[in-house]
Jmol script that loads the backbone (N, CA, C; Angstrom):
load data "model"
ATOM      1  N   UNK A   1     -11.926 -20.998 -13.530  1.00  0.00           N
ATOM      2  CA  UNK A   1     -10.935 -20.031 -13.131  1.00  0.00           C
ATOM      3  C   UNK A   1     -10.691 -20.034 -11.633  1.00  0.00           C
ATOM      4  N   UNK A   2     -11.683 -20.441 -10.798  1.00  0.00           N
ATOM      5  CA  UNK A   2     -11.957 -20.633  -9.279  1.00  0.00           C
ATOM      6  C   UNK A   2     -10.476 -21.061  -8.753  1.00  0.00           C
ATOM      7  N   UNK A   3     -10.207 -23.002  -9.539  1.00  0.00           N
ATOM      8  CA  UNK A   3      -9.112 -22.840  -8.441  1.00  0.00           C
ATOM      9  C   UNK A   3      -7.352 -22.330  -9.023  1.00  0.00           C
ATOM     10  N   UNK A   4      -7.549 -21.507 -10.493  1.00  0.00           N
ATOM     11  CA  UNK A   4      -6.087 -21.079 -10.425  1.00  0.00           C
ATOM     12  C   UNK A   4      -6.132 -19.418  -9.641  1.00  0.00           C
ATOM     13  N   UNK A   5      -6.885 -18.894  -9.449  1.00  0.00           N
ATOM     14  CA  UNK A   5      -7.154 -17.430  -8.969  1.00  0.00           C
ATOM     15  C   UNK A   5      -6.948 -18.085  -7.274  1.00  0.00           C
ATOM     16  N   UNK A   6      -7.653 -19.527  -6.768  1.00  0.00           N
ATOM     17  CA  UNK A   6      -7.169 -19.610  -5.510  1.00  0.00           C
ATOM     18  C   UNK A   6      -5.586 -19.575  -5.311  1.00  0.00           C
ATOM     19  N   UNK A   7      -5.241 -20.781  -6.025  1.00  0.00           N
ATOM     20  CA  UNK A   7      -3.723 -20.909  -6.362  1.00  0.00           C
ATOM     21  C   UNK A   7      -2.937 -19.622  -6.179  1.00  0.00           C
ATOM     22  N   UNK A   8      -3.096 -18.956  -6.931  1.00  0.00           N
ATOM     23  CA  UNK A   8      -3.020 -17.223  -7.267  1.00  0.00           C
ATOM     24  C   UNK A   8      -2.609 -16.780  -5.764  1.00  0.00           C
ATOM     25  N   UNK A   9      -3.647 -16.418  -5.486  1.00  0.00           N
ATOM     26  CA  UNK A   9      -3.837 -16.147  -4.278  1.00  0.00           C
ATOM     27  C   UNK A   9      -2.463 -16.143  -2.925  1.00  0.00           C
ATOM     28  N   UNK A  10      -2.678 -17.767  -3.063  1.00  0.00           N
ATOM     29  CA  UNK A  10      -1.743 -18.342  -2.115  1.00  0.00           C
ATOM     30  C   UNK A  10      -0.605 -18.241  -2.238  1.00  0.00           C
ATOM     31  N   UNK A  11      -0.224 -18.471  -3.215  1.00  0.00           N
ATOM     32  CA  UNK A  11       1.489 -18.014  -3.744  1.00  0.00           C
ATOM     33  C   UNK A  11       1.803 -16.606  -3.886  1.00  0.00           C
ATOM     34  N   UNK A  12       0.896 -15.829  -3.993  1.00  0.00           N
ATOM     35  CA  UNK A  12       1.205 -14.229  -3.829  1.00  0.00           C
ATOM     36  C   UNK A  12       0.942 -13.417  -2.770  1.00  0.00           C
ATOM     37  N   UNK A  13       0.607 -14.676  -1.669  1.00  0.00           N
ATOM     38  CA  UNK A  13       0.492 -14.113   0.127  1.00  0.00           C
ATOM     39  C   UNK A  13       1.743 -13.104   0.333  1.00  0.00           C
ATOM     40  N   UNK A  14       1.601 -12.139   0.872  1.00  0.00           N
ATOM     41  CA  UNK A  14       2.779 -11.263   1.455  1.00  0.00           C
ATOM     42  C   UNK A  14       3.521 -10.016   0.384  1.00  0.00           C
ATOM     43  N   UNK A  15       3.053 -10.541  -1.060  1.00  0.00           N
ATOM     44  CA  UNK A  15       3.344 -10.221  -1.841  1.00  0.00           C
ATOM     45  C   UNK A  15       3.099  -8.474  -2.317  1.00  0.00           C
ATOM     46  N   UNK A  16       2.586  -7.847  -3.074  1.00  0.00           N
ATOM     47  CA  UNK A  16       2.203  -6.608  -3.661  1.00  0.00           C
ATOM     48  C   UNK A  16       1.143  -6.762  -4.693  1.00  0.00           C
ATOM     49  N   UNK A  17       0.593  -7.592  -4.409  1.00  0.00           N
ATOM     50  CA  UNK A  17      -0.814  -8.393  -5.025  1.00  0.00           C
ATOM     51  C   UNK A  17      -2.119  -8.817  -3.864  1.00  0.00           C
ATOM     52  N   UNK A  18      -3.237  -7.709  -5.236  1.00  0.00           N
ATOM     53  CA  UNK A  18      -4.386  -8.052  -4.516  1.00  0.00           C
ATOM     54  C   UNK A  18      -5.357  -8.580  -5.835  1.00  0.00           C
ATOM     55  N   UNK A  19      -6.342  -9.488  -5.052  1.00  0.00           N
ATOM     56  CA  UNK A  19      -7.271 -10.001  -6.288  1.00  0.00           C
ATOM     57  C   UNK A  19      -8.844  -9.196  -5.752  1.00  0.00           C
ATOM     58  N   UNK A  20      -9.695  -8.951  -6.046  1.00  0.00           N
ATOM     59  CA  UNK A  20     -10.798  -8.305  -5.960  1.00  0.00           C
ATOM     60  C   UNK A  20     -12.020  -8.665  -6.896  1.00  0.00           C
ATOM     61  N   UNK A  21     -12.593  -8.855  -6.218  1.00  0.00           N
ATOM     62  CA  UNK A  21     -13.858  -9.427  -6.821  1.00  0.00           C
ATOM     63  C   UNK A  21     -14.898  -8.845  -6.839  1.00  0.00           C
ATOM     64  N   UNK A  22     -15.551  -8.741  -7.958  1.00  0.00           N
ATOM     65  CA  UNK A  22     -16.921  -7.838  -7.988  1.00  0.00           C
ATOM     66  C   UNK A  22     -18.553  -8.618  -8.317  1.00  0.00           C
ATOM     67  N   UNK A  23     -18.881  -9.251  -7.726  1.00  0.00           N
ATOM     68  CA  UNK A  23     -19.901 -10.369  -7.647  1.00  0.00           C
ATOM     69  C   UNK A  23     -21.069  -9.262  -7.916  1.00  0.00           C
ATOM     70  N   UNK A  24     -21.733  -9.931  -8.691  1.00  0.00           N
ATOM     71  CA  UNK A  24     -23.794  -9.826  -9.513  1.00  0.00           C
ATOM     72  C   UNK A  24     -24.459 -10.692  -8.978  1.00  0.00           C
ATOM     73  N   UNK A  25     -24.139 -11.668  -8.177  1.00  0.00           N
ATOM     74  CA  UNK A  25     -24.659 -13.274  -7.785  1.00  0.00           C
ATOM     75  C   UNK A  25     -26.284 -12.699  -6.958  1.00  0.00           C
ATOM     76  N   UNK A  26     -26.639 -11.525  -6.637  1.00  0.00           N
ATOM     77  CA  UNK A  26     -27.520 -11.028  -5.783  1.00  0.00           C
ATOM     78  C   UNK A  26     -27.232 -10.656  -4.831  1.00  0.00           C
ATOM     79  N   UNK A  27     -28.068 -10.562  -3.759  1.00  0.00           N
ATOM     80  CA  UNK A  27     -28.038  -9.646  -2.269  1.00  0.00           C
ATOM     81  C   UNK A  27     -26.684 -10.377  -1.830  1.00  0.00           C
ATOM     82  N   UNK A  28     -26.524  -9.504  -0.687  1.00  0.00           N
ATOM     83  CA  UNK A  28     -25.845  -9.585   0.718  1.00  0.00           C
ATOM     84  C   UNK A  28     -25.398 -11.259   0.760  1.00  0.00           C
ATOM     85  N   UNK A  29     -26.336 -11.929   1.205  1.00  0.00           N
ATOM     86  CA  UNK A  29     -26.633 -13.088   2.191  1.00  0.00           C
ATOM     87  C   UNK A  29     -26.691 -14.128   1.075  1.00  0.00           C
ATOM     88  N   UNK A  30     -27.008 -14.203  -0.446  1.00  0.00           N
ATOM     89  CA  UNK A  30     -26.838 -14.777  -1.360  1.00  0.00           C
ATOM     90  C   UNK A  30     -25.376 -15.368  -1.387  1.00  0.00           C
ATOM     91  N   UNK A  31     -24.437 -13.938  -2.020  1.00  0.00           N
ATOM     92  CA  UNK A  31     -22.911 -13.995  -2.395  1.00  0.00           C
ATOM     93  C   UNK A  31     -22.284 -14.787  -0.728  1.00  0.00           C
ATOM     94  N   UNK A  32     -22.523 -14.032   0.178  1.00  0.00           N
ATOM     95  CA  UNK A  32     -21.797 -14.875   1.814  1.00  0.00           C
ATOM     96  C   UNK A  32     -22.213 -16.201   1.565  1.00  0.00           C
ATOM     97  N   UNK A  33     -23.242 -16.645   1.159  1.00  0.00           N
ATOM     98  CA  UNK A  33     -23.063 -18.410   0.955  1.00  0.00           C
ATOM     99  C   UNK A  33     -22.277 -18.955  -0.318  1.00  0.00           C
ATOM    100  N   UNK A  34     -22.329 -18.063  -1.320  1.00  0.00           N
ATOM    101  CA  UNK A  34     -21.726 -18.658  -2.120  1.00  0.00           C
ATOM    102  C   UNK A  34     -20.132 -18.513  -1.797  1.00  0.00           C
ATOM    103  N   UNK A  35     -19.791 -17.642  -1.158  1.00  0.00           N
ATOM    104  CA  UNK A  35     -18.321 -17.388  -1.020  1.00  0.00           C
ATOM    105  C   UNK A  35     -17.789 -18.471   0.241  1.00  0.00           C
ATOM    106  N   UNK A  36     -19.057 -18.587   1.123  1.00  0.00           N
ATOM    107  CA  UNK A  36     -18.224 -19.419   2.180  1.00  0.00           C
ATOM    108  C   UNK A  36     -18.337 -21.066   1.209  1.00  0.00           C
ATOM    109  N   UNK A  37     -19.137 -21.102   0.305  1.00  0.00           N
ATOM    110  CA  UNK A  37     -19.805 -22.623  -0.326  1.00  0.00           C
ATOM    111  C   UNK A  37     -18.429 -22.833  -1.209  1.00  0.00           C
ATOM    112  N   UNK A  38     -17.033 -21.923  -1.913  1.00  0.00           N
ATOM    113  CA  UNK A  38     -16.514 -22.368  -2.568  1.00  0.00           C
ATOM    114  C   UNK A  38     -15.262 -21.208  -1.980  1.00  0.00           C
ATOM    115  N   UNK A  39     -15.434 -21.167  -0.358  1.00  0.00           N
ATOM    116  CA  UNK A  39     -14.042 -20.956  -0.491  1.00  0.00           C
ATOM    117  C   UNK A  39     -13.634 -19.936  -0.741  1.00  0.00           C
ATOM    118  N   UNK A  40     -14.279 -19.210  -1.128  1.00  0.00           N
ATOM    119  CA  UNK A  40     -13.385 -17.921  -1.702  1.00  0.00           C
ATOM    120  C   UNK A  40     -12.958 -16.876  -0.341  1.00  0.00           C
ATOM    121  N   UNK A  41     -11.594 -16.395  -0.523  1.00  0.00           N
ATOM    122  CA  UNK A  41     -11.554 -15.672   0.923  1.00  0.00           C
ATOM    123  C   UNK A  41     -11.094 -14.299   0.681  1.00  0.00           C
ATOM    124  N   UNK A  42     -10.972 -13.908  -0.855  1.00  0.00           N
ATOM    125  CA  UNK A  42     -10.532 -12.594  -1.147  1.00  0.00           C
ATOM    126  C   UNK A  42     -11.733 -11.537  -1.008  1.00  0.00           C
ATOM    127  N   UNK A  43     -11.077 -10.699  -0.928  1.00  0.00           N
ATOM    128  CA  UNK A  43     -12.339  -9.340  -0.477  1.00  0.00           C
ATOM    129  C   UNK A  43     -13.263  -9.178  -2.099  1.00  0.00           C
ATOM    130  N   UNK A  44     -14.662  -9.050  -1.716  1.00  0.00           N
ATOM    131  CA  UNK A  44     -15.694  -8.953  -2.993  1.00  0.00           C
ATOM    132  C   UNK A  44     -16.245  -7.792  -2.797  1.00  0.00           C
ATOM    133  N   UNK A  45     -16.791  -6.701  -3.686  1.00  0.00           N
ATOM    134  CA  UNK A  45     -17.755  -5.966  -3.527  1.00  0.00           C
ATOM    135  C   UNK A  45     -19.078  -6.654  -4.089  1.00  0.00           C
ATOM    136  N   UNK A  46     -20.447  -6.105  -3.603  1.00  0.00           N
ATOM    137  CA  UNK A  46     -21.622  -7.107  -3.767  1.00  0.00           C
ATOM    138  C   UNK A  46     -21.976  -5.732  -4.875  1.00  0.00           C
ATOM    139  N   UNK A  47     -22.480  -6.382  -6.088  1.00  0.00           N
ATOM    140  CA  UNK A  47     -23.125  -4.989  -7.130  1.00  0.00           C
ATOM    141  C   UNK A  47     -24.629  -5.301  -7.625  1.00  0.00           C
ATOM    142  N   UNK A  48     -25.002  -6.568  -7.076  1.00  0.00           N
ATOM    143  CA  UNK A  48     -26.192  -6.673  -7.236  1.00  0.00           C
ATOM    144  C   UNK A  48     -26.427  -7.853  -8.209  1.00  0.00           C
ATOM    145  N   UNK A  49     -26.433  -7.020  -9.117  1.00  0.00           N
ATOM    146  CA  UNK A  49     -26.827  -7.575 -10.693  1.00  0.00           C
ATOM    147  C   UNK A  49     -25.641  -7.010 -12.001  1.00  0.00           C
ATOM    148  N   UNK A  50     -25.841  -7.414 -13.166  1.00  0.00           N
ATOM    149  CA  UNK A  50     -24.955  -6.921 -14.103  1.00  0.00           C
ATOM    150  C   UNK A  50     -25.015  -5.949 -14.105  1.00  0.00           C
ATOM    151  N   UNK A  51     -26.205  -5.445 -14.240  1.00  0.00           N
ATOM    152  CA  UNK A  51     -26.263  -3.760 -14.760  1.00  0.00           C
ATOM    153  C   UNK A  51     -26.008  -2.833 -13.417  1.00  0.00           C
ATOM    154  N   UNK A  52     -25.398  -3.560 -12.438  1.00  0.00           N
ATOM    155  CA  UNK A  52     -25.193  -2.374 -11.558  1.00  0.00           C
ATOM    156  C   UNK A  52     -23.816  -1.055 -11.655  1.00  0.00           C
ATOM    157  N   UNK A  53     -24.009  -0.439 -10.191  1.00  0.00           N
ATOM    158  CA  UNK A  53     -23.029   0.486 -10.474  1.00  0.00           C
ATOM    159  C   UNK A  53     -21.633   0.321 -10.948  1.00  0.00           C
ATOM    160  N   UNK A  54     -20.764  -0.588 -10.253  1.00  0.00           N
ATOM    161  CA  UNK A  54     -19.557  -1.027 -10.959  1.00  0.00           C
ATOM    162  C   UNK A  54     -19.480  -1.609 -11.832  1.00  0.00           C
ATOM    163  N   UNK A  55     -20.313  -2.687 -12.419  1.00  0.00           N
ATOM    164  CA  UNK A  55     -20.060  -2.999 -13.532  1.00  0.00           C
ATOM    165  C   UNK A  55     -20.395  -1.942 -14.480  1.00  0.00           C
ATOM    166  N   UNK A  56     -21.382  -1.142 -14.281  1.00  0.00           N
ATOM    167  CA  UNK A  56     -21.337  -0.036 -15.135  1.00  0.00           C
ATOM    168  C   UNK A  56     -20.471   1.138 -15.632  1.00  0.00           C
ATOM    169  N   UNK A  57     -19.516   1.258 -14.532  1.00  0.00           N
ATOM    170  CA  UNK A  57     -18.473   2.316 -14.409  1.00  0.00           C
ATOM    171  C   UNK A  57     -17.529   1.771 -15.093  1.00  0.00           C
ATOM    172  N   UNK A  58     -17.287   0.416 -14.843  1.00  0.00           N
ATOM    173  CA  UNK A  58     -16.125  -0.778 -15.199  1.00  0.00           C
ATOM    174  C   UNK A  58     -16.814  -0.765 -16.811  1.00  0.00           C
ATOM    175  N   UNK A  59     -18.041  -0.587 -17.072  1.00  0.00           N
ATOM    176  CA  UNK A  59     -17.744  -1.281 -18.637  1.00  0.00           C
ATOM    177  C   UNK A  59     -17.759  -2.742 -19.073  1.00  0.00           C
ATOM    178  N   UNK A  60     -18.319  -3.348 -18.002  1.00  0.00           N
ATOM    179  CA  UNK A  60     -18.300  -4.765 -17.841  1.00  0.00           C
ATOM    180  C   UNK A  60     -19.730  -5.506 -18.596  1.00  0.00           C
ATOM    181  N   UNK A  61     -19.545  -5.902 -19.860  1.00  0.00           N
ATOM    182  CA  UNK A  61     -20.814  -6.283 -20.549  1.00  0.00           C
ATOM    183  C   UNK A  61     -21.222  -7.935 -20.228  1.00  0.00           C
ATOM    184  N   UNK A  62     -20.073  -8.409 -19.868  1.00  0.00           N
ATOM    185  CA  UNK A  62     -19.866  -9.925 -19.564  1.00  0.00           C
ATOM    186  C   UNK A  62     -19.115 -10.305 -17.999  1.00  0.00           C
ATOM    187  N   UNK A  63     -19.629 -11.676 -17.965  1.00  0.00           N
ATOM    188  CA  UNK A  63     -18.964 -12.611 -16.544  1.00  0.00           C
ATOM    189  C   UNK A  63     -18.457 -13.190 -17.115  1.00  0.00           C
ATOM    190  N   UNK A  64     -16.870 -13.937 -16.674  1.00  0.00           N
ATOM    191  CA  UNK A  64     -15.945 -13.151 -16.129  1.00  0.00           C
ATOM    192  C   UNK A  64     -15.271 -11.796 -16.854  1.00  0.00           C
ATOM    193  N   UNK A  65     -15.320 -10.861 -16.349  1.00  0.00           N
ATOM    194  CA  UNK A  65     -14.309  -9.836 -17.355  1.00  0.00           C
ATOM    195  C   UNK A  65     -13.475  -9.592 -15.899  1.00  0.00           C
ATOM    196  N   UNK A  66     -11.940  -9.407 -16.210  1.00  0.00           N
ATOM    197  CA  UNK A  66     -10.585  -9.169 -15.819  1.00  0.00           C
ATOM    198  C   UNK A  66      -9.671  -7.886 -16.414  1.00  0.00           C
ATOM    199  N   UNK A  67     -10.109  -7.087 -15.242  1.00  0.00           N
ATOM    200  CA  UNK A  67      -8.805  -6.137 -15.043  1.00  0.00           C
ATOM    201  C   UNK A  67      -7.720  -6.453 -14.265  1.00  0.00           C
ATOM    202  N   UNK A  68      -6.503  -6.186 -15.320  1.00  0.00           N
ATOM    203  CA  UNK A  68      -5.040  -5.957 -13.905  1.00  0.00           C
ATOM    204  C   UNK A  68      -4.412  -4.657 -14.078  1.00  0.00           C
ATOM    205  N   UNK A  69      -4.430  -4.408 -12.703  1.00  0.00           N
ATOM    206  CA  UNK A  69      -3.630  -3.088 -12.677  1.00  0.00           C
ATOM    207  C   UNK A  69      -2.834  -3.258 -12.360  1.00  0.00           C
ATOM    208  N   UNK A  70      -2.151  -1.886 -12.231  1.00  0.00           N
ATOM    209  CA  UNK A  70      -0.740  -1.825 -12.040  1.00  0.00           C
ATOM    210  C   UNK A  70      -0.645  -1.123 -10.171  1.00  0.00           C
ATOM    211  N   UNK A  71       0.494  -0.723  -9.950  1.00  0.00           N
ATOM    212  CA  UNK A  71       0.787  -0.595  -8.669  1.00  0.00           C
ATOM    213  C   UNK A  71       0.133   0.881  -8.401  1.00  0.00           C
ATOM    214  N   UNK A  72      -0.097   1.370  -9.784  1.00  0.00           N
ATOM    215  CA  UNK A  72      -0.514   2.882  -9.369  1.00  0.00           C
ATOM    216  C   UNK A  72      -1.832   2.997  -9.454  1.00  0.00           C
ATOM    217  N   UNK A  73      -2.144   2.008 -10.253  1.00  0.00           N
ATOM    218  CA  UNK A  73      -4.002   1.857 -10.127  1.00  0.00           C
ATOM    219  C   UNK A  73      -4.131   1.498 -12.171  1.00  0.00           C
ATOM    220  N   UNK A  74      -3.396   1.605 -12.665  1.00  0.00           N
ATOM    221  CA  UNK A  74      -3.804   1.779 -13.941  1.00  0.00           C
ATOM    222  C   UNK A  74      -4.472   0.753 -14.666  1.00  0.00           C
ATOM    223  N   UNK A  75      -4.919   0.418 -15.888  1.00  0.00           N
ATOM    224  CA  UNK A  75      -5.497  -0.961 -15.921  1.00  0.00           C
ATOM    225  C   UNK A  75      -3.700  -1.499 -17.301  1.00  0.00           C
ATOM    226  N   UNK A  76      -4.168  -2.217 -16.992  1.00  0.00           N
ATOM    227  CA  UNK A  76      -2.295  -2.712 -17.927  1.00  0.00           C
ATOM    228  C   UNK A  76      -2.860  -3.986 -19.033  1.00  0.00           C
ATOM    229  N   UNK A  77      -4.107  -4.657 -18.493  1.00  0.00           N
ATOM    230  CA  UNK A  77      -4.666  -5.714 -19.219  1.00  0.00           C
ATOM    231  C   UNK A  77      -5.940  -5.856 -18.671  1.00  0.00           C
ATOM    232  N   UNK A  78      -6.784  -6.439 -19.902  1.00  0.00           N
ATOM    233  CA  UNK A  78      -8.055  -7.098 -19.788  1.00  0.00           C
ATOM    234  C   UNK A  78      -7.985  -8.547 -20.620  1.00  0.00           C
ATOM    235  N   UNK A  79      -9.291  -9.037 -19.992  1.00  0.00           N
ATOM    236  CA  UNK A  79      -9.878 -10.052 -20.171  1.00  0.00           C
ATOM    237  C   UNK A  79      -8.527 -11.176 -20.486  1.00  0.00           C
ATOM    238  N   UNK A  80      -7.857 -11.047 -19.974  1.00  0.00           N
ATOM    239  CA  UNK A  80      -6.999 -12.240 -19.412  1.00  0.00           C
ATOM    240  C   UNK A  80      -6.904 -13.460 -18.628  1.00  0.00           C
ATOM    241  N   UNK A  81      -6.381 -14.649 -18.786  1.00  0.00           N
ATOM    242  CA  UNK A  81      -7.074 -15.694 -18.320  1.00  0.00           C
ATOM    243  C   UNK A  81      -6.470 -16.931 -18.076  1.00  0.00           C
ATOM    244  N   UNK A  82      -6.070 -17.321 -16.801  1.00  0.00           N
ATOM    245  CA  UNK A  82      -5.113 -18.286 -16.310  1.00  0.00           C
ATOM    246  C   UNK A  82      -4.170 -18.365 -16.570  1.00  0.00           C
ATOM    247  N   UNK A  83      -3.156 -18.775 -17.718  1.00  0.00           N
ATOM    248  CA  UNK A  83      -1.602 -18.386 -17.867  1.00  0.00           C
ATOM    249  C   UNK A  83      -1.162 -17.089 -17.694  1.00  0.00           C
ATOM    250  N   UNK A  84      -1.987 -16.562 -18.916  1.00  0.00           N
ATOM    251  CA  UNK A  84      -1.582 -15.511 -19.273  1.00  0.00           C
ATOM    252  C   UNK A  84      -1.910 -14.285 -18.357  1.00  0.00           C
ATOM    253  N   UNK A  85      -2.822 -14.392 -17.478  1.00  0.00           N
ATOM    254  CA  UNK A  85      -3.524 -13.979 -16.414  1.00  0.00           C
ATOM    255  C   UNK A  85      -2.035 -13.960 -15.641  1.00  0.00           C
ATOM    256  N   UNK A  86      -1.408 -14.889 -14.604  1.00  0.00           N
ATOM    257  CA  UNK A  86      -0.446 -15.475 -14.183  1.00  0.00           C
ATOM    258  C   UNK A  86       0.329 -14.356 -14.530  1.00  0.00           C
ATOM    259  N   UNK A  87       0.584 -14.443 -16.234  1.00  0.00           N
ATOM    260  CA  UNK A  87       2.006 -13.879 -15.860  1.00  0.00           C
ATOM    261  C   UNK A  87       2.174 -12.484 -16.415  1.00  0.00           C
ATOM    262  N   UNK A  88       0.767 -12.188 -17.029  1.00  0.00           N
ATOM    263  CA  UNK A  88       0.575 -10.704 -16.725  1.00  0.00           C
ATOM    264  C   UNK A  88       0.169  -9.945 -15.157  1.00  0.00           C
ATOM    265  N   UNK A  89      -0.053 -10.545 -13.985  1.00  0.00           N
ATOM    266  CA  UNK A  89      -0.096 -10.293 -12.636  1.00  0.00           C
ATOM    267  C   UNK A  89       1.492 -10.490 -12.424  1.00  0.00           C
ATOM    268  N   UNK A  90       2.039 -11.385 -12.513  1.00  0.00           N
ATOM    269  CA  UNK A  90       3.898 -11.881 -11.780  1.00  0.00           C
ATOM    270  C   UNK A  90       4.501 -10.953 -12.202  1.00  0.00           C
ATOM    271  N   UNK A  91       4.160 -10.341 -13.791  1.00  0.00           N
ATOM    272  CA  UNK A  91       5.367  -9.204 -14.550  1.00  0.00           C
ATOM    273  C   UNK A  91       4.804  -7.554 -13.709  1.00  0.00           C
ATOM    274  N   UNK A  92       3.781  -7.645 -13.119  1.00  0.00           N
ATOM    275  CA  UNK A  92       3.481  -6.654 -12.631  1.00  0.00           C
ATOM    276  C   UNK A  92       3.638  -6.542 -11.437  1.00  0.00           C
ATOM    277  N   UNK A  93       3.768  -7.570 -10.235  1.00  0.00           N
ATOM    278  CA  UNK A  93       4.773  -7.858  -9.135  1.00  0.00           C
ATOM    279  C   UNK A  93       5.769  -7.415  -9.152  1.00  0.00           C
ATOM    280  N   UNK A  94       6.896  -7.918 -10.047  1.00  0.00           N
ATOM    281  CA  UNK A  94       8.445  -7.878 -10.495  1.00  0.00           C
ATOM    282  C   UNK A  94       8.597  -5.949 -10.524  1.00  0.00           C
ATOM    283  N   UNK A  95       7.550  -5.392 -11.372  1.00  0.00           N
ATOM    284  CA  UNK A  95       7.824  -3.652 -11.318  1.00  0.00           C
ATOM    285  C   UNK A  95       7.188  -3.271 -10.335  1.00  0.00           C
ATOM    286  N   UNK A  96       6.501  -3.725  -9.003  1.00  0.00           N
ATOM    287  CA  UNK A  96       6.497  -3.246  -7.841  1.00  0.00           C
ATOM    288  C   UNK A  96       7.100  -3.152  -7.298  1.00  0.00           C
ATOM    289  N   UNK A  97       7.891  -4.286  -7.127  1.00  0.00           N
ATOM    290  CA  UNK A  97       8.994  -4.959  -6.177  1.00  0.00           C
ATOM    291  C   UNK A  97      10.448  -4.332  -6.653  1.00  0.00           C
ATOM    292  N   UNK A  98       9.966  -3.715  -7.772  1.00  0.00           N
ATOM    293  CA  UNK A  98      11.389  -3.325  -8.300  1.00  0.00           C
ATOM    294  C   UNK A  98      10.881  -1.263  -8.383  1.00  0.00           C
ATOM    295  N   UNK A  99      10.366  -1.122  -7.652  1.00  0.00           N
ATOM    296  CA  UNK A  99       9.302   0.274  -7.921  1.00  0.00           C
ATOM    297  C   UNK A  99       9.342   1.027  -8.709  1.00  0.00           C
ATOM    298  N   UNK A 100       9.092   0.319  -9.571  1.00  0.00           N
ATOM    299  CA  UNK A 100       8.882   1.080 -11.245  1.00  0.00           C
ATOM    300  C   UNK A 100       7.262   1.297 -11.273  1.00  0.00           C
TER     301      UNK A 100
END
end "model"
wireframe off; spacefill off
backbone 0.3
color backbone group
């Protein structure tokens, strides 16, 4: 998923799109190598482990799980995934941009 979420990314510079990441990978200084080791440049919160606080709040029983929200915060889809990922994020652009 690494490089279409980069892809992602880049084409939705400037845009009304944010990607957010919630990493279990371990401490602090763990996730900063892994993020500088592959690149990743979107903002992460560090939660530890699975069973931590956000994944707990989130409901998150598995890696990867995918929320998209909407412009107001809502969740609009889960566990979505590269196409469909795509163009459930683009159709949710389009009613920002159009401020619905």
């Amino acid at each position: 998923m690494l490089p279409h979420e980069k892809t992602l990314v880049q084409r939705l510079t400037g845009q009304p799109f944010a990607l957010l990441g919630i990493n279990s990978d371990g401490d602090a200084d763990d996730v900063k190598k892994i993020l500088a080791e592959r690149a990743i440049t979107w903002r992460q919160a560090i939660d530890g482990d699975t069973s931590g606080p956000l994944a707990t709040k989130w409901n998150v029983n598995g890696w990867p799980t995918i929320y998209v929200l909407d412009a107001k915060g809502v969740i609009r889809f889960r566990d979505v995934r590269d196409a469909e990922m795509e163009k459930a994020v683009l159709a949710l652009v389009d009613e920002a941009k159009a401020g619905k």
